[in-house]
N, C-alpha and C positions, 0 to 999 in steps of 0.2 A: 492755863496750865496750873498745877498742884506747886505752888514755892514751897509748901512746907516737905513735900516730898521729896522735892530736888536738894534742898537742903539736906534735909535726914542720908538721901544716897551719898553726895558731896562728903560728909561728915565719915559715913563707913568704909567710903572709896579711899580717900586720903588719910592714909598714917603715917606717913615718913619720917615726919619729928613733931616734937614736942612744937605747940603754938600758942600765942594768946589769941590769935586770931587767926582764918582761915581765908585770904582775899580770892575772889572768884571774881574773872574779867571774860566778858564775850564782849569779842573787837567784831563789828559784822560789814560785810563790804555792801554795796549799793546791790549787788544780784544777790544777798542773801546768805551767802558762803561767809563763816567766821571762826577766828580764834576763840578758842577753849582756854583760858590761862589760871590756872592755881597757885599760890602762892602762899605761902606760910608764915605767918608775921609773930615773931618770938623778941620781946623788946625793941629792939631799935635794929633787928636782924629781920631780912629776907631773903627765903628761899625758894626759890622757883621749884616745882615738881616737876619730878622726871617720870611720872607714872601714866600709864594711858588711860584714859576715859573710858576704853573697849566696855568695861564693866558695864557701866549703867550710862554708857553713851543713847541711848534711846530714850533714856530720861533727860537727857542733856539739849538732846536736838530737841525737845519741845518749846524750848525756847524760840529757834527757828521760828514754830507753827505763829508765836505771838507777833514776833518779829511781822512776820508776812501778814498777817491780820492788820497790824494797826499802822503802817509804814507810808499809807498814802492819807494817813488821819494825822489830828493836831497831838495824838498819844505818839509821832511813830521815835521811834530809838534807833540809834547804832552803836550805842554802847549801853555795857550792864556791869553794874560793880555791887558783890552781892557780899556782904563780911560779916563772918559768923561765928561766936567766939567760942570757951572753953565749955559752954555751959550750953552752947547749940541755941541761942537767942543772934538774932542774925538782922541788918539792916538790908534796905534794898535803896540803890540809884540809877536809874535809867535815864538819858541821856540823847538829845543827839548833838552828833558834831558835827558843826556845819565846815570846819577845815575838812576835818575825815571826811567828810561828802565830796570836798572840790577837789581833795589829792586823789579818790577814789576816782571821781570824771575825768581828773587829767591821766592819770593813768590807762586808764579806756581808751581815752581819744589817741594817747600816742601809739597804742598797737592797734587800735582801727583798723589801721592798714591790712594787718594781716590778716583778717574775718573777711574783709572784701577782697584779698585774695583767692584764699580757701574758698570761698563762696563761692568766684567766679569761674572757677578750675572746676567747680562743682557741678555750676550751673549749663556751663559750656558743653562739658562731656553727656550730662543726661539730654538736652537739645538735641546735641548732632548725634547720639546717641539713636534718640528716636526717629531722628530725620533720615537715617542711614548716611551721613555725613563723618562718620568716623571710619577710617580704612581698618580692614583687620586680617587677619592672614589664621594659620593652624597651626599648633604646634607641634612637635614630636610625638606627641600622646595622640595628636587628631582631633583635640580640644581648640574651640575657636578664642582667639585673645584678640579683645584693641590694641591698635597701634595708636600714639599720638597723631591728634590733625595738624596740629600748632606747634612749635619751637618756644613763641615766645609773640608776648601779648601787649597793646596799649589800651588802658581802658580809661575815659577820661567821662566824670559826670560833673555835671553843673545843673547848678540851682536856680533855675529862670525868675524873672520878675513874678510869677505868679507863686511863687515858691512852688515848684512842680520838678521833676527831675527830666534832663535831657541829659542822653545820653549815648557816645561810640565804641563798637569795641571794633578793634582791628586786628588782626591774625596777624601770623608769621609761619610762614612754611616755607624750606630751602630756600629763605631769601626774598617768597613772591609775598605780596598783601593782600589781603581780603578784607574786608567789612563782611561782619558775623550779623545779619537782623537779629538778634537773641530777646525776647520778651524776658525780664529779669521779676524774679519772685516780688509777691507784694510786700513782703516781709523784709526783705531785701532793701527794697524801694528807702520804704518806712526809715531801714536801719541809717540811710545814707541823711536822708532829710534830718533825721533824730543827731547825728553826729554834724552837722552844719549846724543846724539850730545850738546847739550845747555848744561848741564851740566859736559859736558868735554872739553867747548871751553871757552864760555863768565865766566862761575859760576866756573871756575877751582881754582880759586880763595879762594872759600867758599864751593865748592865741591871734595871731594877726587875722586880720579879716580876710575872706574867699568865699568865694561861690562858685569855684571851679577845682576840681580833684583829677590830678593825674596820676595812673598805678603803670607802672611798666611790670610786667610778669615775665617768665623764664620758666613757667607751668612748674615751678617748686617755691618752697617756703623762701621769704625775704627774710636774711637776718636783721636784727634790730640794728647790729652796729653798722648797716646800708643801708636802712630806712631812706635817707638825702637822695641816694643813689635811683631810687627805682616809683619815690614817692612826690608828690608835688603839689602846693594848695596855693592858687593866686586868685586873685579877685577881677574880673573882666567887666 
C-alpha cells in the first residue's frame, strides 16, 4: 500500500481541531475485521474523532490488503499506530500483540458454540431436505413451505485418539428419538478439530481439558447468558 497516500487522505479527512499531532490506530482481530481510531493530540489533550472514514475508507481498508499478506509471515501485525504531525511528516509502528491474539481466541472459543449451532440447523435441514426427510404441507397461496422434522437436538462430538472426530446427532420430535446419519461438511469437521486443538494448546490456560463437546439445541439461537445450560466440554 501507498503510506504516503493514506497519510495525505488521513490529513484532508480530519479537521475537527487544532493538533500537534494526529494519532491513527488499526486494532485488527485474528479474522481480519478492525478498528479505524483517530485521535487528536493538542499538548497534553486528546480527542477522539467523531467523524466517519466513508470518505476515503477505500484508502483505509488497504491496510487490510497488508494485514492479510504478511499475517502468517515473521512481518504479520495486529496493531498500527501511525502519528502525523503539523507539518504532515508522520512516524509508523506496527505491531503484534500476542495478549490481543489470546483475548481474540478466547473470545472465539466462548461463542463457538453458536457457529456449531447455526451450522448444524443448517446442515440438517439441506440433508433431509434432499432426502425428502423433511415434512411440508401448502399454504394459502398454494405455495409448498417446510415444516420442522425436529423440536429439539443433542449433538455430541469427540476427538478420538487418532485426533479424528466421532460423532452423534439425535433428533427429537413430539417426544420420539432418532439418530440422524448426517455426513457433516469438511469445513465443519476442520472447524471442530481447530477449536479442540486451540483450546487445549494456547487457552489451556483458561480452558479445562476435553475431547468431548455436548450441544443441546431447541433448532433456535442459544443465548450467551445459557451457554452452561445447553453446552458442555469434559474429557473421556
Amino acid at each position: 500500500m501507498d503510506i504516503n497516500y493514506l497519510v495525505s487522505e488521513i490529513i484532508k479527512n480530519y479537521t475537527e481541531f487544532n493538533y500537534d499531532k494526529l494519532v491513527v490506530e488499526y486494532i485488527f482481530t485474528l479474522q481480519g475485521s478492525y478498528n479505524f481510531i483517530v485521535t487528536y493530540k493538542n499538548g497534553t489533550n486528546y480527542t477522539e474523532s467523531e467523524i466517519s472514514n466513508k470518505p476515503i475508507r477505500e484508502t483505509v481498508r488497504q491496510m487490510v490488503e497488508t494485514y492479510n499478506q504478511l499475517k502468517d509471515s515473521t512481518k504479520k501485525f495486529n496493531y498500527v499506530k501511525i502519528e502525523i504531525n503539523k507539518e504532515g511528516n508522520y512516524t509508523e509502528l506496527y505491531r503484534w500483540d500476542n495478549q490481543k491474539e489470546k483475548q481474540d481466541l478466547l473470545h472465539y472459543a466462548e461463542v463457538f458454540y453458536r457457529w456449531v449451532n447455526d451450522r448444524m440447523i443448517s446442515m440438517i435441514f439441506e440433508y433431509e431436505k434432499d432426502n425428502n426427510l423433511v415434512p411440508t404441507q401448502y399454504d394459502s397461496d398454494g405455495d409448498l413451505e417446510y415444516l420442522s422434522s425436529w423440536d429439539s437436538g443433542k449433538f455430541t462430538f469427540h476427538i478420538n485418539k487418532k485426533n479424528s472426530l466421532d460423532y452423534k446427532i439425535v433428533l427429537t420430535k413430539d417426544g420420539k428419538e432418532r439418530i440422524l446419519d448426517l455426513p457433516l461438511k469438511d469445513y465443519f469437521v476442520e472447524g471442530i478439530l481447530e477449536h479442540h486443538k486451540v483450546t487445549n494448546s494456547e487457552l489451556s490456560d483458561e480452558w479445562k481439558p476435553w475431547n468431548t463437546m455436548t450441544l443441546k439445541s431447541y433448532h433456535n439461537d442459544i443465548p450467551h447468558d445459557k451457554r452452561d445450560e445447553f453446552v458442555n466440554y469434559i474429557l473421556e
